[in-house]
MDTraj code that builds the backbone (N, CA, C; nanometers):
import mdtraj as md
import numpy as np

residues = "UNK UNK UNK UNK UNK UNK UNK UNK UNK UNK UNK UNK UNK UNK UNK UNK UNK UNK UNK UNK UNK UNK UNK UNK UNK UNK UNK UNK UNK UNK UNK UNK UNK UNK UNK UNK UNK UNK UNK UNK UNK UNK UNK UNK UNK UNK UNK UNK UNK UNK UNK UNK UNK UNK UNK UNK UNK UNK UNK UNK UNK UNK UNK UNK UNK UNK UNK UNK UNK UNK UNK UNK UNK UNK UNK UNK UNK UNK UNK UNK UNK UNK UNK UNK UNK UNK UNK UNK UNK UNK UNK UNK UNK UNK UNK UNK UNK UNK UNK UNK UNK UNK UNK UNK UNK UNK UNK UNK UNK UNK".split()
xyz = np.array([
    [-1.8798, -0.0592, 0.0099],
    [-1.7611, -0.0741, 0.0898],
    [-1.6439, 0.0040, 0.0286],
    [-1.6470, -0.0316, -0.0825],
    [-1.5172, 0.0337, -0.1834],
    [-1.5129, 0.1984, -0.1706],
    [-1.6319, 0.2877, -0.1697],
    [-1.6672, 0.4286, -0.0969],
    [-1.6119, 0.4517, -0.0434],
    [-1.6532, 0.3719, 0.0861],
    [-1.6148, 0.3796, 0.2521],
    [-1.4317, 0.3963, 0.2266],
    [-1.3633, 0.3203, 0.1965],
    [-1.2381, 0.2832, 0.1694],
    [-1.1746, 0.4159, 0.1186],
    [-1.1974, 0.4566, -0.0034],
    [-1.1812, 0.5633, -0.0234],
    [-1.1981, 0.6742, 0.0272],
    [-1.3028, 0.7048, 0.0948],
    [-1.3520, 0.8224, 0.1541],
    [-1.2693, 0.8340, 0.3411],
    [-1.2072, 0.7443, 0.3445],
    [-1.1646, 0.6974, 0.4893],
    [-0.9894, 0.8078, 0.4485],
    [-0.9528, 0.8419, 0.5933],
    [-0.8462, 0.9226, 0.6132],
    [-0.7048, 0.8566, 0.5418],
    [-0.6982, 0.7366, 0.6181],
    [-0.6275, 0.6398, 0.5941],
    [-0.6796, 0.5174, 0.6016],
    [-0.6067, 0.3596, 0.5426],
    [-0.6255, 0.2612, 0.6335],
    [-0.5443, 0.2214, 0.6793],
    [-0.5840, 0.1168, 0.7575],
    [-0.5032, 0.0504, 0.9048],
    [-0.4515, -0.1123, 0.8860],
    [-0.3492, -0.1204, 0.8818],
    [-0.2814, -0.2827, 0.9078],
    [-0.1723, -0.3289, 0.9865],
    [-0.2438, -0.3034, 1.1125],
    [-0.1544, -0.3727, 1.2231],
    [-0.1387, -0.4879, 1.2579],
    [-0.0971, -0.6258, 1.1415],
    [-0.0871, -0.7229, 1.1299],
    [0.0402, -0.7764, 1.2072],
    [0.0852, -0.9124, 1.2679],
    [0.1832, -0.9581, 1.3115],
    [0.2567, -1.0035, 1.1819],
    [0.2007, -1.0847, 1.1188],
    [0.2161, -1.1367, 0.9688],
    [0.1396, -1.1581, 0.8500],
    [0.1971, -1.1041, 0.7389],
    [0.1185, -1.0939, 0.6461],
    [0.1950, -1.1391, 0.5228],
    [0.1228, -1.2152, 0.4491],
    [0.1805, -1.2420, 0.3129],
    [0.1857, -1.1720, 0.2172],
    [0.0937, -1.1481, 0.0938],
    [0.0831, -1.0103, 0.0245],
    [-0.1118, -0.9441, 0.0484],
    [-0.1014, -0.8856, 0.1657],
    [-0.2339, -0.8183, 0.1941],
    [-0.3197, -0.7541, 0.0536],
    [-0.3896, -0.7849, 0.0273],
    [-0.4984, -0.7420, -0.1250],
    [-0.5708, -0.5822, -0.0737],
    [-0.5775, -0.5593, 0.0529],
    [-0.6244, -0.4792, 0.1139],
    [-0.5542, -0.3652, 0.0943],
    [-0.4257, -0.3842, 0.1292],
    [-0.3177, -0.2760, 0.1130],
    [-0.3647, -0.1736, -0.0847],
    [-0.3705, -0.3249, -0.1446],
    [-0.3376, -0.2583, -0.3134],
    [-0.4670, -0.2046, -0.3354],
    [-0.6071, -0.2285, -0.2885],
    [-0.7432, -0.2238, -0.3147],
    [-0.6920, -0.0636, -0.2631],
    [-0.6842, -0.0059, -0.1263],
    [-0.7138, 0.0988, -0.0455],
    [-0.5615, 0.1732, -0.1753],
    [-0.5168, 0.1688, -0.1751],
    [-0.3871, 0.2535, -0.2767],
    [-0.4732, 0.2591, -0.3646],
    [-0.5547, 0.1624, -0.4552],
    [-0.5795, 0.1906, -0.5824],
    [-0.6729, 0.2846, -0.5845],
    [-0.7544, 0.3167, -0.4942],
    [-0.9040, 0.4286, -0.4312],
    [-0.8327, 0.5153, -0.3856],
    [-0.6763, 0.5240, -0.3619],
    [-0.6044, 0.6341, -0.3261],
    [-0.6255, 0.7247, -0.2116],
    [-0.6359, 0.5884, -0.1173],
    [-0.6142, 0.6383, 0.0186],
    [-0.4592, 0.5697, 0.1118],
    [-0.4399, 0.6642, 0.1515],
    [-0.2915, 0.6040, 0.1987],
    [-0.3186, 0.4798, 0.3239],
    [-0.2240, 0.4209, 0.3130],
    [-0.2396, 0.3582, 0.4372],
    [-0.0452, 0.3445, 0.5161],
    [-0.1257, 0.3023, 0.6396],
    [-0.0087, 0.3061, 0.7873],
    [-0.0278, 0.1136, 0.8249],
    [0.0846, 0.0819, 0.7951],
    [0.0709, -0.0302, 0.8161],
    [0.2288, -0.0987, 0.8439],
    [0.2099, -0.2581, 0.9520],
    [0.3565, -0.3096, 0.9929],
    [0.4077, -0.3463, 0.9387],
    [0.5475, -0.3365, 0.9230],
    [0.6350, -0.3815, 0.7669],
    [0.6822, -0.5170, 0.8015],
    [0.5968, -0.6227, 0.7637],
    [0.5962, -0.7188, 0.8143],
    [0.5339, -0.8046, 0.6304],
    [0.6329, -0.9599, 0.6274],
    [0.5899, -1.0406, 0.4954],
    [0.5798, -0.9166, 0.3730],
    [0.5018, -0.9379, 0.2595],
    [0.4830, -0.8981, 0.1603],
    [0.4575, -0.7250, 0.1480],
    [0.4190, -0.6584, 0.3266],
    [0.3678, -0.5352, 0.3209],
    [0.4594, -0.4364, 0.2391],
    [0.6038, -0.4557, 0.2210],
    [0.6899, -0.3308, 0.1868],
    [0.6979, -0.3918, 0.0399],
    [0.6449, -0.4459, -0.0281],
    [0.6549, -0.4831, -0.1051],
    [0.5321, -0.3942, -0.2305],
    [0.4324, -0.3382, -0.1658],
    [0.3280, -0.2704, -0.1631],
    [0.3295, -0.1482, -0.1266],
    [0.3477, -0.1014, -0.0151],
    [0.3825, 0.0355, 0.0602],
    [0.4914, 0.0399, 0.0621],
    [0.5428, 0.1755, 0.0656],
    [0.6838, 0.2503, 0.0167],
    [0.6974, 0.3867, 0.1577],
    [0.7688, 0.3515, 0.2334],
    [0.7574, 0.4552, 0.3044],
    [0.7346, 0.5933, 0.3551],
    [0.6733, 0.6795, 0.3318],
    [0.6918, 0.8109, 0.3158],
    [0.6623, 0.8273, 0.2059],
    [0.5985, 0.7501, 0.1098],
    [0.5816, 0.8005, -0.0501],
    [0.4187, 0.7655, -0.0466],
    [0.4033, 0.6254, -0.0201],
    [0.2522, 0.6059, -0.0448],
    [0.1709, 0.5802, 0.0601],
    [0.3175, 0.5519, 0.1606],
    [0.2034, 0.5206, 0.3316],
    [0.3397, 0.4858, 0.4129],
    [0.2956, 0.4886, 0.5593],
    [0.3986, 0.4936, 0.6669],
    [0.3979, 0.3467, 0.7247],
    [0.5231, 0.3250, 0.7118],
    [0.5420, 0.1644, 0.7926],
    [0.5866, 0.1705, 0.9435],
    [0.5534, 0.0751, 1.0276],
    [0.5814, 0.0681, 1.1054],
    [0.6267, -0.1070, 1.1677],
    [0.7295, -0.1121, 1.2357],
    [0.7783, -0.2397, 1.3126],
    [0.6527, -0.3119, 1.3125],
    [0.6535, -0.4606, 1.3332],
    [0.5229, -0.4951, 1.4012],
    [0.5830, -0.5270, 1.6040],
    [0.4636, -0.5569, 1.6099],
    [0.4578, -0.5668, 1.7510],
    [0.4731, -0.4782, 1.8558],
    [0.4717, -0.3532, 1.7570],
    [0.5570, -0.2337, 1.8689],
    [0.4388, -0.1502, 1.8761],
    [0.3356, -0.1867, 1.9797],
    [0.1997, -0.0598, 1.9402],
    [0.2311, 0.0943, 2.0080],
    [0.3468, 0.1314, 2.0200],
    [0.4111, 0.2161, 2.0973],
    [0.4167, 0.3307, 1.9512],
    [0.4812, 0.2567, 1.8422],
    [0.4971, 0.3035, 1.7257],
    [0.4193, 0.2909, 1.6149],
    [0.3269, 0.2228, 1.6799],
    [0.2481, 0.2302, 1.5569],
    [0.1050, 0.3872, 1.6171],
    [0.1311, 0.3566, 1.7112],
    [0.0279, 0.4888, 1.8026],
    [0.1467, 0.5860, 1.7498],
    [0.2328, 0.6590, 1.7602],
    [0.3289, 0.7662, 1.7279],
    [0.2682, 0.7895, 1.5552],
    [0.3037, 0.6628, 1.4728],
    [0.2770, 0.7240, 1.3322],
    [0.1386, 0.7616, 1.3497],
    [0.0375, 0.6853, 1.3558],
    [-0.0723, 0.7139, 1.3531],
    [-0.0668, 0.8762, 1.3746],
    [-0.0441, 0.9466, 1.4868],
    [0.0038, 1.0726, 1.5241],
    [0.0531, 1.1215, 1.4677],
    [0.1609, 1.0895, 1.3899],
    [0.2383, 1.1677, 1.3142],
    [0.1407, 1.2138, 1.1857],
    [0.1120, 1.1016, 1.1487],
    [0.0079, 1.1215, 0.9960],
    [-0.0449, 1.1974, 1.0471],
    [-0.2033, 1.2350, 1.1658],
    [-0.3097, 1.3148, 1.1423],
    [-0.2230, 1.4366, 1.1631],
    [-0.0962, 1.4659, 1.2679],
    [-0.0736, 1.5972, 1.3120],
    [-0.0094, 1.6595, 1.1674],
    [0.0278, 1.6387, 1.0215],
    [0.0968, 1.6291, 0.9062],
    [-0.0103, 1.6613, 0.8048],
    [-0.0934, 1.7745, 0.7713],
    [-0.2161, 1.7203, 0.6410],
    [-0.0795, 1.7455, 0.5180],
    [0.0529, 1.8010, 0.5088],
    [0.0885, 1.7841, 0.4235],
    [0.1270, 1.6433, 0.3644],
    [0.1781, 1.5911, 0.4548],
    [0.2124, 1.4464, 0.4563],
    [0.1354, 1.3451, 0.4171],
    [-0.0210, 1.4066, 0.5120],
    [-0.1558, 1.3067, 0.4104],
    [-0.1742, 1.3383, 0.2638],
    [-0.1984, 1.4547, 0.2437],
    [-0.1870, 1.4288, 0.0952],
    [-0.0432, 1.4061, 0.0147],
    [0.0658, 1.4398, 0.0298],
    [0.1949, 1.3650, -0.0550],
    [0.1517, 1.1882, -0.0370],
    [0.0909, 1.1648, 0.0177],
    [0.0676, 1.0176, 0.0477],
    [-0.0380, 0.9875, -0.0403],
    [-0.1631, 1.0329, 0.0205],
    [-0.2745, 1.0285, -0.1467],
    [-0.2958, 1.0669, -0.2799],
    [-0.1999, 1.1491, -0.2785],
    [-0.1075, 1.2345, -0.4107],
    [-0.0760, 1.0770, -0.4895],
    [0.0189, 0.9776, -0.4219],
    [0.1049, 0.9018, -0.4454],
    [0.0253, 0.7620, -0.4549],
    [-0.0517, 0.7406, -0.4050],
    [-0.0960, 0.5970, -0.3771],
    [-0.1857, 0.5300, -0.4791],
    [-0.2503, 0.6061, -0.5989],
    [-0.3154, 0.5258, -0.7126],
    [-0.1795, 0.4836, -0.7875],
    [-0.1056, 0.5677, -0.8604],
    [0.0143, 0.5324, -0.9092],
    [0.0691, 0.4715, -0.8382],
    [0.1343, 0.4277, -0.7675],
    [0.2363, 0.3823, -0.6733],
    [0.1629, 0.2139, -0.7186],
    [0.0227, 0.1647, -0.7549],
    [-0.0372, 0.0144, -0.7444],
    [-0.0717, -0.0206, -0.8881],
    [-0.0451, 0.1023, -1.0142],
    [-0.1085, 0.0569, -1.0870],
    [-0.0576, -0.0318, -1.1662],
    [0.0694, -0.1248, -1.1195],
    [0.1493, -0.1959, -1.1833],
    [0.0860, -0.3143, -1.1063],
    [0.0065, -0.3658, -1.0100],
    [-0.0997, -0.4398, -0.9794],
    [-0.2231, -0.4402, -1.0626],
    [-0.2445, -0.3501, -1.1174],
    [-0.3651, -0.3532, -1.2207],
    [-0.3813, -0.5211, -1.3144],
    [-0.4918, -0.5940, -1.3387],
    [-0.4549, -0.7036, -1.3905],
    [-0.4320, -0.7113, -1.5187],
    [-0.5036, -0.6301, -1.5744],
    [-0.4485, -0.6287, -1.7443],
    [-0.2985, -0.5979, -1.7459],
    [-0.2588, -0.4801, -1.6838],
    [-0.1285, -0.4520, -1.6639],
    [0.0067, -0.5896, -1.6666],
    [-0.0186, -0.6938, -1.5231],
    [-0.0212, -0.7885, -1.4721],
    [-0.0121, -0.8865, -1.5378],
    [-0.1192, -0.9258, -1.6348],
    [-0.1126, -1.0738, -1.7573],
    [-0.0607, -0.9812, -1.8577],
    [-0.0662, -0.8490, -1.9214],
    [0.0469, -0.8261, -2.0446],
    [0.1561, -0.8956, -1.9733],
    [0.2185, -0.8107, -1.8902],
    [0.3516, -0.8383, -1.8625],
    [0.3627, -0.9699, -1.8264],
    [0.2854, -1.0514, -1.7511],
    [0.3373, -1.2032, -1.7566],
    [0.3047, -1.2637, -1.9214],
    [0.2118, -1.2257, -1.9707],
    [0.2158, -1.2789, -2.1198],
    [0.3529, -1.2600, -2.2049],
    [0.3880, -1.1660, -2.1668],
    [0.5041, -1.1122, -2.2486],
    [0.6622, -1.1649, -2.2663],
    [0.6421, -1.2364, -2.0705],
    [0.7540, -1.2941, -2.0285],
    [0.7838, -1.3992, -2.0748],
    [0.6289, -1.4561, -2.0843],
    [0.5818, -1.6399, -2.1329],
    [0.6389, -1.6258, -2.2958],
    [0.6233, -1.5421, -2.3683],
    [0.6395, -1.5361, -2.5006],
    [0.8307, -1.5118, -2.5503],
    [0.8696, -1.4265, -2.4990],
    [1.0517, -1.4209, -2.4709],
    [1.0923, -1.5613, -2.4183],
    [1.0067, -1.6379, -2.3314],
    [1.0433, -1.7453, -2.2648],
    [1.0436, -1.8623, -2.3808],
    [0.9141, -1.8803, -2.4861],
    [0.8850, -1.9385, -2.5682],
    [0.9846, -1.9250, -2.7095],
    [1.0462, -1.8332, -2.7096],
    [1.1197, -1.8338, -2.8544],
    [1.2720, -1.8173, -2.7894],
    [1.3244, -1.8510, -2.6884],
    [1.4240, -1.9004, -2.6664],
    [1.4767, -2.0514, -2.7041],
])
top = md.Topology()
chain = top.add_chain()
for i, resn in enumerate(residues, 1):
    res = top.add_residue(resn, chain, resSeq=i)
    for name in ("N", "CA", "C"):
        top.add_atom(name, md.element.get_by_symbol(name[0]), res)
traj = md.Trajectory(xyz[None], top)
């Protein structure tokens, strides 16, 4: 599956609501961009124009336009896959428990 993901143009999250999608950071970390509604936790993950294209939710008017915009753009696809392993690797989990370990420990000798 993880292949597939990678090897795919983009991915797709035309969600109404979303909390923090795992999908979003998995497909960045295989460094494929994704187009998805900036909706809950998504912009929190995707960065506009840097690692993937957001769009309103509910508006499939605009989310059909980006879609368009991305394939008619190959520069744009790659500044996007250029961008999208870096852009997550602060999701990495070792990354993730240093830095919460680190916090816990400043927290502890206060």
């Amino acid at each position: 599956m993880l292949e597939l993901l990678k090897a795919a143009d983009a991915a797709l999250l035309s969600s109404s609501w979303e909390n923090f999608p795992h999908m979003l950071v998995e497909a960045l970390a295989l460094g494929t961009p994704v187009i998805a509604t900036e909706t809950g936790g998504v912009s929190e993950i995707v960065r506009d124009g840097e690692n993937g294209l957001l769009v309103p939710p509910g508006d499939p008017a605009a989310l059909a336009a980006t879609i368009e915009r991305y394939y008619a753009d190959p520069a744009l696809q790659e500044r996007l896959r250029a961008n999208a392993v870096e852009s997550v690797a602060h999701f990495d989990p070792d990354v993730a428990y240093r830095e919460i370990e680190e916090l816990l420990v400043r927290i502890a000798e206060r």
